[in-house]
C-alpha positions as CSV (number, residue, x, y, z in Angstrom):
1,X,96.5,122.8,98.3
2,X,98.3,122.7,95.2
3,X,102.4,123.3,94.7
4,X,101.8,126.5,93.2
5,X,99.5,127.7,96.3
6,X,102.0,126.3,98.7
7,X,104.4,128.6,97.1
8,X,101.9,131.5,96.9
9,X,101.2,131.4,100.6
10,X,105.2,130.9,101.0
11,X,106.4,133.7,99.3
12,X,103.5,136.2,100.4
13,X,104.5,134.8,104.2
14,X,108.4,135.5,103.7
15,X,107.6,138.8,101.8
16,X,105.6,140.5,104.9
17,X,108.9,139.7,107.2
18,X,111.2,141.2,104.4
19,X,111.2,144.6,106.0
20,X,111.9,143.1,109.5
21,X,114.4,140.9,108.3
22,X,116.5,143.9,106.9
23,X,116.2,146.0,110.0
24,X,117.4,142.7,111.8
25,X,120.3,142.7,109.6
26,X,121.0,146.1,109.3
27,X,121.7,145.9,113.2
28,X,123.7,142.7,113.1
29,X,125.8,143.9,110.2
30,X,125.8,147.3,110.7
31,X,126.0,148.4,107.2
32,X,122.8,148.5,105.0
33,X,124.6,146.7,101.8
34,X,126.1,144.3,104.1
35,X,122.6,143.4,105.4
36,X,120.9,143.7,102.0
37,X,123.6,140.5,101.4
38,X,122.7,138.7,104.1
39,X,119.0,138.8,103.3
40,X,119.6,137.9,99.9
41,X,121.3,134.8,100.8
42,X,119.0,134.3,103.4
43,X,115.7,134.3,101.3
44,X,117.7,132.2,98.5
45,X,118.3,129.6,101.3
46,X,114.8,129.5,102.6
47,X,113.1,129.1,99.4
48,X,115.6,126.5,98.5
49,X,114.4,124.9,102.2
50,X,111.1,125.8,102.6
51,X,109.6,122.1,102.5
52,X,111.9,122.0,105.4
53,X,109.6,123.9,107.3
54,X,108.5,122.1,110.3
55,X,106.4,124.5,111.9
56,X,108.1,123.6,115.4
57,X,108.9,127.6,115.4
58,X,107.0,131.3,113.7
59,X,107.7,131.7,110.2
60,X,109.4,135.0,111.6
61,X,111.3,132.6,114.0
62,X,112.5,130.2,111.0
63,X,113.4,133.0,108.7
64,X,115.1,134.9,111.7
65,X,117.4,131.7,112.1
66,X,118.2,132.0,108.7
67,X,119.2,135.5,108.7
68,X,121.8,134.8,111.4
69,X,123.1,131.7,109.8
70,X,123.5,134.1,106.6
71,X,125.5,136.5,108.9
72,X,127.6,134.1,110.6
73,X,128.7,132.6,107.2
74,X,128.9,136.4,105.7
75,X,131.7,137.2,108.7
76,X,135.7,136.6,107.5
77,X,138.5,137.3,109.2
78,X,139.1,140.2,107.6
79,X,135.0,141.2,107.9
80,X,135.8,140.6,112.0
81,X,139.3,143.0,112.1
82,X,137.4,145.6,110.3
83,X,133.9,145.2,112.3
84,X,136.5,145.3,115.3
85,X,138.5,149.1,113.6
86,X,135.3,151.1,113.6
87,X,136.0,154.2,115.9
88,X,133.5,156.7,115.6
89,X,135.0,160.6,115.7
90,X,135.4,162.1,118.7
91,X,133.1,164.9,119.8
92,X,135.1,168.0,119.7
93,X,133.9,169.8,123.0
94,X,135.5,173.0,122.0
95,X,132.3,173.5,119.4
96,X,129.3,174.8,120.9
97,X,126.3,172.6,121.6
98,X,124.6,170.5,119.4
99,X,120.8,170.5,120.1
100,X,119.1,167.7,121.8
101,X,117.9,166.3,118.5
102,X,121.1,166.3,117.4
103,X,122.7,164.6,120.3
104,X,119.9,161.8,120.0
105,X,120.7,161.2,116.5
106,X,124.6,161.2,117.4
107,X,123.9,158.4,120.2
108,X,121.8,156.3,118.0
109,X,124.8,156.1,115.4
110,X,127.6,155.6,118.3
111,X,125.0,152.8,119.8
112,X,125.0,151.3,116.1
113,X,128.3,151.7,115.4
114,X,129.7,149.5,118.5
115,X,126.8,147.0,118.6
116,X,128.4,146.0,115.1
117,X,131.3,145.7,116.5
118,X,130.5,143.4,119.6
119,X,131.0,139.6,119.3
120,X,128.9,138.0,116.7
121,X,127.3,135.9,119.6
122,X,126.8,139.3,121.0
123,X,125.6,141.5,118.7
124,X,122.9,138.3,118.2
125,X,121.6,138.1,121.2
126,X,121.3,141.8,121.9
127,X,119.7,142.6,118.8
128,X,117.4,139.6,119.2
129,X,116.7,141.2,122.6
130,X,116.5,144.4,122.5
131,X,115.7,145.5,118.6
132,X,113.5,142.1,118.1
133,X,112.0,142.3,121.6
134,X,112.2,138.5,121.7
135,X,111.8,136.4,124.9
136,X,115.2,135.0,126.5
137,X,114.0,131.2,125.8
138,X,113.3,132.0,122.5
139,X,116.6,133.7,121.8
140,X,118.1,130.4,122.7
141,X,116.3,128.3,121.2
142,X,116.7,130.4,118.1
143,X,120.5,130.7,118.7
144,X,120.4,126.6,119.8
145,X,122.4,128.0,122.8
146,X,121.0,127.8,126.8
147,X,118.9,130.3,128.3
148,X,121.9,130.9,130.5
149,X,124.7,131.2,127.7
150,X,121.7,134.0,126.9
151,X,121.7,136.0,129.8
152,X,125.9,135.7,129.9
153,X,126.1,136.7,126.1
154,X,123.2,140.1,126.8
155,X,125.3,141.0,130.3
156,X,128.5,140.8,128.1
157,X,127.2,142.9,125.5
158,X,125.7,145.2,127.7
159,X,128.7,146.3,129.3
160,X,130.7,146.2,126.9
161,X,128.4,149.1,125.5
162,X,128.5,150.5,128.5
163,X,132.1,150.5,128.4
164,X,132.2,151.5,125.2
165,X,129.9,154.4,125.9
166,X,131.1,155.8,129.3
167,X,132.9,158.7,127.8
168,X,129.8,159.6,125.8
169,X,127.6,159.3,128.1
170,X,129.5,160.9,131.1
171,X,129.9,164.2,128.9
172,X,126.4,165.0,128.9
C-alpha cells in the first residue's frame, strides 16, 4: 500500500467516526462550538500522529482517546468556574402543565446541563458509559485509569446527578 492509500484509508476511517466524535464531545463539553473545538484539535492531532497507530485499540477507541485529551487540554480555570455556574431556570410551578413531550425535552437539557458540569473525570467516564455504551474495562483502559477508579468515578457521577436532579424529579 502506497503513502497516499494509507492516507486514503486513514482519512475515510476518521471521517465515518466524525459524527460520533462530535456527539461525544458535545456531551463532555456541553456546548456544540465548544465541542466543534475539541474535535478540530483532536482530528489535527491524529492526522499529525496517525503513524502512531498501533492497532493495540478500535480506531474509534484511538480517536475517542484523542477527543478526551483535546478536552482535558480545552478545560481552564476559568472554562472549570463557568462549567461549575450553570444553573438551569427554575420550573415555575404556578404555570399550568407542560405536556409530556415537553417535560422529556426539559429533562434531557437539565440532564445535559449538569453532566457538563460534573468533574472532568466524571463527566468522562459517564459519557463513555452511558452515551458511548462502552464496557467498564475499556473505559479504563481508554481513560489509563483502573477498572475500580471506573466504577468510583460512574457511582460519583451518578449521584451527584441524582443529587442534582432530586428536586426535578420529585415534582413529577
Amino acid at each position: 500500500m502506497t503513502g497516499d492509500d494509507s492516507r486514503t484509508d486513514f482519512a475515510a476511517r476518521v471521517a465515518h467516526e466524525i459524527p460520533a466524535l462530535l456527539r461525544f464531545a458535545i456531551r463532555l463539553t456541553g456546548q456544540t462550538a465548544a465541542a466543534e473545538e475539541v474535535v478540530q484539535e483532536a482530528l489535527y492531532r491524529a492526522a499529525r500522529s496517525r503513524s502512531a497507530f498501533r492497532g493495540d485499540a478500535s480506531h474509534r477507541t484511538w480517536l475517542l482517546r484523542i477527543v478526551i485529551h483535546a478536552f482535558r487540554d480545552s478545560l481552564t480555570a476559568a472554562r472549570r468556574e463557568a462549567n461549575l455556574a450553570v444553573s438551569p431556570e427554575l420550573v415555575d410551578l404556578r404555570q399550568p402543565p407542560p405536556d409530556r413531550a415537553t417535560l422529556e425535552v426539559e429533562l434531557r437539557e437539565r440532564i445535559a446541563t449538569h453532566v457538563s458540569s460534573l468533574p472532568p473525570r466524571q463527566r468522562e467516564v459517564l459519557t463513555l458509559a452511558v452515551y458511548e455504551e462502552l464496557p467498564l474495562p475499556e473505559i479504563a483502559e481508554l481513560l489509563g485509569i483502573s477498572v475500580a477508579n471506573v466504577h468510583v468515578n460512574l457511582h460519583h457521577a451518578r449521584s451527584r446527578l441524582k443529587h442534582l436532579l432530586a428536586d426535578y424529579l420529585a415534582e413529577k
